[in-house]
C-alpha positions as CSV (number, residue, x, y, z in Angstrom):
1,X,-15.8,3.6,-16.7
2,X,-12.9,5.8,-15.4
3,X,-12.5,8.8,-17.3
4,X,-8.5,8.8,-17.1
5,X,-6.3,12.0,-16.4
6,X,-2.5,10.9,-16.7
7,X,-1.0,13.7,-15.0
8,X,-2.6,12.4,-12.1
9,X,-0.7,8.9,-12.4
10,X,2.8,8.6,-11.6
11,X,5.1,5.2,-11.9
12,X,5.4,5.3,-7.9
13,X,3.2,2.2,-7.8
14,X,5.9,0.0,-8.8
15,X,8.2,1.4,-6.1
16,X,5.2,-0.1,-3.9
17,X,2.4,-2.5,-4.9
18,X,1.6,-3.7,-1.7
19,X,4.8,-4.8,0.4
20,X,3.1,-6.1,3.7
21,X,6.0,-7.8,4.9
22,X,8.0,-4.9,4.5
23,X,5.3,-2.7,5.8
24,X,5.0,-4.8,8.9
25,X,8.9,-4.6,9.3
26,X,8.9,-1.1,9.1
27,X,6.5,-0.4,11.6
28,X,8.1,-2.4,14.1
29,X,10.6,-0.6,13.7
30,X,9.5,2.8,13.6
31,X,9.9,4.8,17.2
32,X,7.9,7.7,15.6
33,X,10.8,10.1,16.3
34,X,13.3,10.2,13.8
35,X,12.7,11.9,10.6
36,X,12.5,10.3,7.5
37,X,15.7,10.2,6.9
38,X,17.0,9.3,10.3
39,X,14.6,6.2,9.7
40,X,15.8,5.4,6.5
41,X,19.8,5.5,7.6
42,X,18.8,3.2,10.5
43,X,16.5,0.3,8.4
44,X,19.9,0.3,6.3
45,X,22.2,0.0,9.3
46,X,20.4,-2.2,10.7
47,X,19.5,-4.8,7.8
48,X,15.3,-4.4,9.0
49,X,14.2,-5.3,5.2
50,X,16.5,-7.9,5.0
51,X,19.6,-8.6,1.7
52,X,18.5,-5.8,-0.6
53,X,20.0,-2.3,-2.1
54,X,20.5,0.9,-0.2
55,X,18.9,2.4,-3.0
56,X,15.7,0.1,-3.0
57,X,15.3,0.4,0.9
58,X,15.5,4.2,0.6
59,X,13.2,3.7,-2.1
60,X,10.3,1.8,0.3
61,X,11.1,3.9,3.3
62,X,11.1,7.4,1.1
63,X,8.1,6.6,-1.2
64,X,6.1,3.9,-0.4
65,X,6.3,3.9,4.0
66,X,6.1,7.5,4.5
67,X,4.1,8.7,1.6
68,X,1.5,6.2,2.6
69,X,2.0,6.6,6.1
70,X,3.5,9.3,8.0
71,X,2.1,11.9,5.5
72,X,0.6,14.5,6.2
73,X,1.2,13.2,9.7
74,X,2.0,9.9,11.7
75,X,-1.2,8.5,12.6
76,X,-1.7,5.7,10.0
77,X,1.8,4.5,11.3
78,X,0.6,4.8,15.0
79,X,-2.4,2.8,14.3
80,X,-1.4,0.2,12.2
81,X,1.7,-0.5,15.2
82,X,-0.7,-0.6,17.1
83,X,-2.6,-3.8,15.3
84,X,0.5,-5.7,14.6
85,X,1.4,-5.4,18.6
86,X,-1.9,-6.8,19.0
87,X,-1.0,-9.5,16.9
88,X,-3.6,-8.3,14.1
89,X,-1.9,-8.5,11.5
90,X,-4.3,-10.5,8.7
91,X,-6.9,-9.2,6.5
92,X,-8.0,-6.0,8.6
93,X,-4.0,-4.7,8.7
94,X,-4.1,-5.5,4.9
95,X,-7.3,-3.8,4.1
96,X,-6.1,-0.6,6.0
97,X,-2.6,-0.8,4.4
98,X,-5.0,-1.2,1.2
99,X,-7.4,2.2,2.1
100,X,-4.0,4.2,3.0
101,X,-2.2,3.4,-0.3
102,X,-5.0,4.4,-1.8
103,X,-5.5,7.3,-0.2
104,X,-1.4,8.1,-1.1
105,X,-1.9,7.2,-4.3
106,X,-4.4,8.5,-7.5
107,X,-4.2,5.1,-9.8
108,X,-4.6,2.7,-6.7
109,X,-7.5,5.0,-5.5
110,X,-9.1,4.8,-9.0
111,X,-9.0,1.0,-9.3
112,X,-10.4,0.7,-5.9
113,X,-13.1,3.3,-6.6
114,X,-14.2,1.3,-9.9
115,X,-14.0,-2.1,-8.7
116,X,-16.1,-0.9,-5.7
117,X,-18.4,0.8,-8.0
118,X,-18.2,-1.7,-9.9
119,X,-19.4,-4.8,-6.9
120,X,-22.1,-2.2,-5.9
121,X,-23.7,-1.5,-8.9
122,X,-24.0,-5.3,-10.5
123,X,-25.9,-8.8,-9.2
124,X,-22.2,-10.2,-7.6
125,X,-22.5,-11.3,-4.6
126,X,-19.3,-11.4,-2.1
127,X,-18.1,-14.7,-3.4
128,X,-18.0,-14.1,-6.6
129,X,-16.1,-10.6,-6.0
130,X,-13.6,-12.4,-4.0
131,X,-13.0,-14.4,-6.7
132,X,-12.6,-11.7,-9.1
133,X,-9.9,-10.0,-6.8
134,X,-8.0,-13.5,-6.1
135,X,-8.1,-13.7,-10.3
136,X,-6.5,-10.0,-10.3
137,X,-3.9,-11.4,-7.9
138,X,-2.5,-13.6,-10.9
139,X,-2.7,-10.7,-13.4
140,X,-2.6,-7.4,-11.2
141,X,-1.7,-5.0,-14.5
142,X,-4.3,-6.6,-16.4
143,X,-6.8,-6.0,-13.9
144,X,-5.5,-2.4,-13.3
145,X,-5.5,-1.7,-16.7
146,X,-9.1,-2.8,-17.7
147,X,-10.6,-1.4,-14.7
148,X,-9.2,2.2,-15.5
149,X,-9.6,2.0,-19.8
């Protein structure tokens, strides 16, 4: 079990969850020099996450793309361009998409922790934890929320 801190929880995971389509978008586009907000102006400009608000493309470039990364510096970015230019873009780009989120994020970090604790410490073999996450995939908060109470 979790012993939960809520100031270390914020509501930035639904500004994210896991957006790998926009993720992927967003490092094809990124050049690695504009700032931030240079980046963010020009993914708006130029319509790279597709028919959606200013304010909710800000929102992915601001505090999902950079927070998870490009902070505290560039080199999840670099590397993760550098799989989907290699056309490696399945479940190794997820899985390191999943390992920086969690990094950028306490609540994400804690559900992986537990569930990982979790697989190690009980008689569940690999299939039947796949399983378990494709379940969570049909009801993430429920999942979320039991693995942290």
């Amino acid at each position: 079990m979790i012993n939960v801190v809520t100031d270390r929880y914020s509501i930035s995971i639904c500004k994210g969850s896991a957006l790998l389509e926009e993720t992927k978008a967003l490092l094809r586009a990124w050049n690695g020099t504009e700032s931030t907000k240079e980046l963010s102006e020009r993914i708006l400009r130029e319509g790279v996450l597709g028919r959606m608000t200013a304010y909710r493309a800000r929102d992915i470039v601001n505090r999902v793309f950079a927070k998870r990364f490009l902070c505290p510096n560039p080199q999840p970015a670099f590397l993760l361009k550098r799989l989907l230019e290699r056309n490696q873009s399945g479940q190794l780009f997820s899985d390191i998409c999943l390992l920086y989120a969690a990094r950028a994020d306490a609540l994400i970090r804690d559900a992986v922790t537990q569930m990982r604790d979790n697989y190690a410490t009980s008689r569940r073999t690999p299939s039947t934890y796949r399983r378990f996450l494709a379940e969570s995939e049909m009801h993430p908060v429920v999942v979320i929320i039991a693995d942290v109470i």
